[in-house]
N, C-alpha and C positions, 0 to 999 in steps of 0.2 A: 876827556875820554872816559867812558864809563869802564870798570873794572871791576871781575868777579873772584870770587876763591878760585873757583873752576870753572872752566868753558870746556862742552862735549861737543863733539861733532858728531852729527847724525844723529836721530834718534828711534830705532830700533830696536830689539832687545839689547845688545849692549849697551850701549845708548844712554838707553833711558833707566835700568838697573845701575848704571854708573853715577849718572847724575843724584837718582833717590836716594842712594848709599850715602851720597857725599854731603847733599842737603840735610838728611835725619842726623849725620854729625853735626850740627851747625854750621856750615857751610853757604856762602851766598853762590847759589850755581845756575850757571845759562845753557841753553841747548840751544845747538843750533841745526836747522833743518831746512833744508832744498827744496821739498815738495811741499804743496801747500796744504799739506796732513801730517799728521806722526806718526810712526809705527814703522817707517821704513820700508822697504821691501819686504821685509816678515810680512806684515800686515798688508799691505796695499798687492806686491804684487807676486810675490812666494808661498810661504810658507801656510799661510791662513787662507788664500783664496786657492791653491791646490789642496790643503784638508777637506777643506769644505766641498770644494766640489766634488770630490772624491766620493765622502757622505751622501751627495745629492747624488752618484752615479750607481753608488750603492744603494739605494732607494727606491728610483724610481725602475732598474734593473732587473730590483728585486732579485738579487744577489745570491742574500742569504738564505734563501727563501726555496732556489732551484732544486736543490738538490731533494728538497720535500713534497714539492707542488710541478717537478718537472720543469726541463730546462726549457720552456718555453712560457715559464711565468713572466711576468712585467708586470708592475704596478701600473704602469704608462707604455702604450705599444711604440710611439713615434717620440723620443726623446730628442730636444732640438738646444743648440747652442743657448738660447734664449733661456729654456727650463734651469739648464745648472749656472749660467751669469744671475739669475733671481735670486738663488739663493747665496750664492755668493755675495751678493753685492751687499745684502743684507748685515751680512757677517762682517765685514768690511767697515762701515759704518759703524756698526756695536765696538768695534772693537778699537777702532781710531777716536770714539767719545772716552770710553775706557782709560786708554791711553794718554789721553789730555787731560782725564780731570783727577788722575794719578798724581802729573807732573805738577798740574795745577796746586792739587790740593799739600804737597813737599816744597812749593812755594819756589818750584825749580821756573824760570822765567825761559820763555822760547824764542829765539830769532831767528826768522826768516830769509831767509837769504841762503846764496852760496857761500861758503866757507871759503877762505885762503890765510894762509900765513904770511906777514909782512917780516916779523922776527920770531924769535923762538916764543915770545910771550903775548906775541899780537896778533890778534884774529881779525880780517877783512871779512864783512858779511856783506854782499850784496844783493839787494832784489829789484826788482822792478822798478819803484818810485825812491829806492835811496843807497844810498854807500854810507856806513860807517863801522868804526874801528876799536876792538874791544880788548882788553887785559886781562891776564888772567896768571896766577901763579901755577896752577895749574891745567894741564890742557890733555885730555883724553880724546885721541881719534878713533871713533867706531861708527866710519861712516859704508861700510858693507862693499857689497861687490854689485856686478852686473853680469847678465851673460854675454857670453866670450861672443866675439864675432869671427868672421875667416874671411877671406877673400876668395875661397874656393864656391859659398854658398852667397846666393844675390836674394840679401831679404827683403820681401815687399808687402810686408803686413799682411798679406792676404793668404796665401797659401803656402810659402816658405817663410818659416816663423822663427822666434826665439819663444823661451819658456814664459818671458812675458807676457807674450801676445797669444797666448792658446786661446782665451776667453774675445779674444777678439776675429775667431772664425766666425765666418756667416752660417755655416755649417757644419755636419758633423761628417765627418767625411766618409767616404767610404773603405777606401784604405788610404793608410797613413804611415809613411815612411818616418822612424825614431832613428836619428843619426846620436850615439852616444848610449853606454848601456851604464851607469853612473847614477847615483840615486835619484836626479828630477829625469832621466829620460826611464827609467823603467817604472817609476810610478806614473807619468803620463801614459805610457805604454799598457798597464794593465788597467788604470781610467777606461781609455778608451776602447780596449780587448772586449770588458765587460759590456760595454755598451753594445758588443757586437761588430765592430771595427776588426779590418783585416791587417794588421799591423806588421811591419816589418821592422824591427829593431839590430841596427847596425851596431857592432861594438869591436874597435881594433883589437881593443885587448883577445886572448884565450877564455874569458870566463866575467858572466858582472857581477858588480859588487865585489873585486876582490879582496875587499878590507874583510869582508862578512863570512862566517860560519860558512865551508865547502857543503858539507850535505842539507844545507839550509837552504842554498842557492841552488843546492839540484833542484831539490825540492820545487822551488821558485821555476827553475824552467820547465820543468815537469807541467805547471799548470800553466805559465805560459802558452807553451805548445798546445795543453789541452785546449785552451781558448782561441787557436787557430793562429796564433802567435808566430811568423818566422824566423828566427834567431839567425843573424848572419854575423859569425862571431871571427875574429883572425883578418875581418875584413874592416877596408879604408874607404873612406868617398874621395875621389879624386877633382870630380865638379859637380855640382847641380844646375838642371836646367828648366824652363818651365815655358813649355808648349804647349798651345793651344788651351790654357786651363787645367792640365797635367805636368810632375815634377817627375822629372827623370833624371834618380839619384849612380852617377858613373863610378863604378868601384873603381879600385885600384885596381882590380884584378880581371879589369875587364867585361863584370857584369853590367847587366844595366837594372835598375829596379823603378819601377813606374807606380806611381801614387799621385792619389788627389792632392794631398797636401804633403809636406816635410817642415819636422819641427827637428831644429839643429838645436843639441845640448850635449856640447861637450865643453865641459869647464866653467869654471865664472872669469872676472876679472876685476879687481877690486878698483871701487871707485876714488881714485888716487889725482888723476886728471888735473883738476881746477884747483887743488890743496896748492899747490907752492910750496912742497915737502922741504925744496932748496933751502927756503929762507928759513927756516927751522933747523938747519941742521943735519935734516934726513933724505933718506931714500927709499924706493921703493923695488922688489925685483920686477923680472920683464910679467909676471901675471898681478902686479899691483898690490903684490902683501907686504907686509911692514913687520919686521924682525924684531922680537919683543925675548924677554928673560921671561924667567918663572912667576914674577910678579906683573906682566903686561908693560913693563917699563922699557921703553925705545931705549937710544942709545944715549939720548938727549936722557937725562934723568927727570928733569919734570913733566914727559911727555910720552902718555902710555899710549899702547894701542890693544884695543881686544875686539871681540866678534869674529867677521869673517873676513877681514881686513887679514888676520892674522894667518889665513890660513887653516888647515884641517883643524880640527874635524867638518866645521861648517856648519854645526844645527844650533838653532834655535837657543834650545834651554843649556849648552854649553855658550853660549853669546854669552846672554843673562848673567853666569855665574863668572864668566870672566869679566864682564862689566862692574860686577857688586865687588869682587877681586881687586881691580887695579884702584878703584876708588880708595876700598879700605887700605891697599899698600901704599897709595901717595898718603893717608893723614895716619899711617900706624892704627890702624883700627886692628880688633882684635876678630879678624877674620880667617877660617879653616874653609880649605878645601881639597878633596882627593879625587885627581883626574881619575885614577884609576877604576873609580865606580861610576864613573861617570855613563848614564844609559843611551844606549842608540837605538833611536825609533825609524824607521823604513816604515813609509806609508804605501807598500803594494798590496796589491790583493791577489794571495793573501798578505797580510801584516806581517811585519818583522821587525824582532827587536832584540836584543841584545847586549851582553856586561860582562867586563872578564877579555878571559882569551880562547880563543879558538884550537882546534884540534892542533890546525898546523902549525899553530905560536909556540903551542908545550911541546910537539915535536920535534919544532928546532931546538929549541930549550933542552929537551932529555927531563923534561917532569914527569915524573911515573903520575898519569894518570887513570880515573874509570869516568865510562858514560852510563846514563841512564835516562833513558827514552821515557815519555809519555805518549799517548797517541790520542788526541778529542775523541775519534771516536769510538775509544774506551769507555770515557768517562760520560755520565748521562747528561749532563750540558752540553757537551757535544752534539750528543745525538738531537737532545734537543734545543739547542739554535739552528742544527742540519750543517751544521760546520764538521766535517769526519775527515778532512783532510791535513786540519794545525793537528802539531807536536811540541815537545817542547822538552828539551835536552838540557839536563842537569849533566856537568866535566867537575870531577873533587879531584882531590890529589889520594892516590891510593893508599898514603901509611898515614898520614894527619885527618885526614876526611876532610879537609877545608873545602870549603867550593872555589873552584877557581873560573867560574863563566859559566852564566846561561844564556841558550838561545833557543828563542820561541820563533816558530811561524805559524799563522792562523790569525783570523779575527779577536782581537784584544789583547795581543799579544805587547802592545807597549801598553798597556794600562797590569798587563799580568805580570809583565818583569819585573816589577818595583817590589812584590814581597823578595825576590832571588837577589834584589838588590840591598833590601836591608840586613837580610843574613850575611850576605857577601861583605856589606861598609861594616856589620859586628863581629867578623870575622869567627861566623857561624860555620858546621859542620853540616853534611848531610842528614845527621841523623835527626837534625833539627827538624826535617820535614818528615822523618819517621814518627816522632814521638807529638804532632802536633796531629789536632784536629781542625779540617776546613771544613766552612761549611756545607752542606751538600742539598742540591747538586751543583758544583759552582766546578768553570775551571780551574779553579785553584787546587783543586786534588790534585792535578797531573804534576804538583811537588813531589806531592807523599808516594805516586804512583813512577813515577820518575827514581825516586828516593829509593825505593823497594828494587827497581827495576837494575840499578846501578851496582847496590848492595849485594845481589842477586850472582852480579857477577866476577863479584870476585872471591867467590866460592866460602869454604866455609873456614 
């Protein structure tokens, strides 16, 4: 029986950040992976082909573009499922070569197959043409999630979907019922808004996104709605049905809501299934995550779990960092990291991103806080990308001036969070962005115009 340092399941960004970490210490380390690619769901059917298409709908749209050449620009008048699968697909491939010649080149070895536990230190990999059984002192699971299913919605690939299958519509439809207001169902929802799609987005909760910045998220419905958007919020689906080539979504409350297609996203579920958690030791709760401590260490101590396996937050570049985490905590590596600055990117249009804590965090708290506004189309970047609608909210603490959270919405806003971020992990002050020059015309003013605007108000 062949035998490694470490054996990963999945490889993903957790994943595969785990394994590299563990390889560059000297480590002999195996991956093992289900699909006949790497990258996981990020790559193959998440994360990267919803960016990307995104890009491509911002594009061909002509988006950004409206608000200066009139809301009936387009680069492209008839925009068809085929146009953003192209560019996708594209992306996909780059990004799964990438990814393999990473592993390749840390000399991290891959096997194919399904994953399961025979003992706490033996892994079952099976595929197609073989079975066999492998060792490992240690075992890291970050083999991710899937989306949730119900029994209340009958999916048939075709027009009542999961967030998987968006790219596998024949078309674009015309209107599109989003059941779930939760970060993949309102970025598919403002996707397809911008394309011109008459969307209806269902969401039980009072409010989406309620982990995010309250006036961020008005904000958010604000243009929502501008784009013909109908928010049915406090509301449930009871069933869905599909007649004659139309989805007729049944509220709880007795509506009915009629669309070409329905894409249900509510939740994930971690793919836990086929693992044989038993023989290991462990368990998993009823949505499939796997209960870990501060170092990603199950309960079994030589067998960590990170990604989305684990539960919130659920993105990407928190995987990654919890992957490179639990590696360097199984060989005592000499590895830091702080959740707390850790950034959140929301890919709607507009963008959204966010660090720190929000208005109603420090309210429950009693932090004497101030805010300070910036508005794009203040500052002349704005004006000229034709984006007048992002902002971007500097929260300090009133008597130390620390910054305690930024939150931006507008185009580039997860690329523009990361300076709010570095002040924030150096446990910088406001005034840092008084007494700095950006370049201009960049949105990166709307620090310093933020900075002024906060300072402002808390008199003299």
């Amino acid at each position: 029986m062949q035998t490694f340092d470490m054996i990963v399941l999945g490889s993903g960004p957790a994943g595969q950040r785990a394994a590299i970490q563990a390889a560059k210490s000297g480590r002999k380390v195996a991956i093992v992976e289900q699909r006949e690619v790497v990258g996981g769901a990020c790559i193959n059917t998440g994360t990267i082909p919803s960016k990307t298409m995104r890009e491509a709908v911002m594009h061909l749209s002509g988006y950004n573009y409206q608000n200066i050449y009139g809301v009936n620009y387009r680069v492209k008048e008839k925009i068809s499922m085929a146009d953003l699968s192209f560019r996708v697909q594209h992306v996909i491939k780059t990004e799964i070569d990438v990814t393999q010649a990473q592993l390749s080149r840390n000399g991290v070895e891959t096997l194919w197959g399904a994953a399961s536990f025979v003992d706490p230190h033996t892994i079952r990999v099976t595929s197609l043409t073989r079975t066999a059984d492998y060792q490992a002192e240690t075992i890291v699971i970050a083999t991710g999630t899937k989306p949730a299913s119900s029994a209340k919605v009958p999916f048939n690939d075709r027009n009542i979907i999961n967030s998987d299958q968006v790219l596998a519509l024949k078309d674009v439809p015309k209107t599109f019922i989003i059941v779930g207001g939760g970060v993949i169902g309102v970025e598919y929802c403002c996707m397809f808004a911008a394309l011109g799609v008459r969307c209806i987005l269902i969401e039980r909760r009072p409010r989406l996104l309620e982990f995010a910045d309250g006036e961020i998220v008005e904000a958010l419905c604000y243009h929502l709605r501008d784009r013909r958007v109908t928010l049915r919020l406090n509301e449930e689906v009871a069933s869905v049905e599909d007649q004659d080539g139309q989805v007729i979504a049944n509220l709880a409350s007795n509506k009915k809501i009629v669309g070409d297609a329905l894409l249900y996203a509510v939740g994930r579920q971690g793919n836990v299934d086929t693992l044989n958690l038993a023989a290991a030791g462990l368990d998993a709760d009823e949505r499939g995550r796997i209960s870990v401590d501060q170092d990603y260490r199950t309960k079994v101590p030589h067998i960590f779990a990170a990604g989305d396996i684990t539960g919130f937050p659920s993105l990407a570049s928190v995987s990654m960092e919890q992957g490179r985490i639990a590696a360097g905590r199984a060989y005592n590596l000499p590895v830091h990291s702080n959740p707390e600055t850790y950034p959140y990117g929301i890919y709607t249009i507009p963008e959204i991103s966010f660090i720190g804590k929000t208005e109603e965090k420090l309210t429950d708290e009693d932090v004497p806080y101030e805010v300070g506004v910036a508005y794009y189309r203040e500052i002349a970047r704005g004006q000229i990308r034709g984006d007048t609608t992002g902002r971007l909210k500097l929260i300090f603490h009133r008597e130390t001036r620390e910054i305690l959270g930024v939150h931006i919405i507008g185009e580039g806003a997860s690329e523009l969070l990361h300076i709010g971020q570095a002040v924030m992990a150096l446990k910088g002050t406001v005034q840092y962005f008084v007494d700095t020059v950006f370049n201009y015309p960049t949105l990166a003013e709307c620090y310093k115009a933020a900075a002024f605007n906060g300072l402002n108000r808390l008199g003299k």
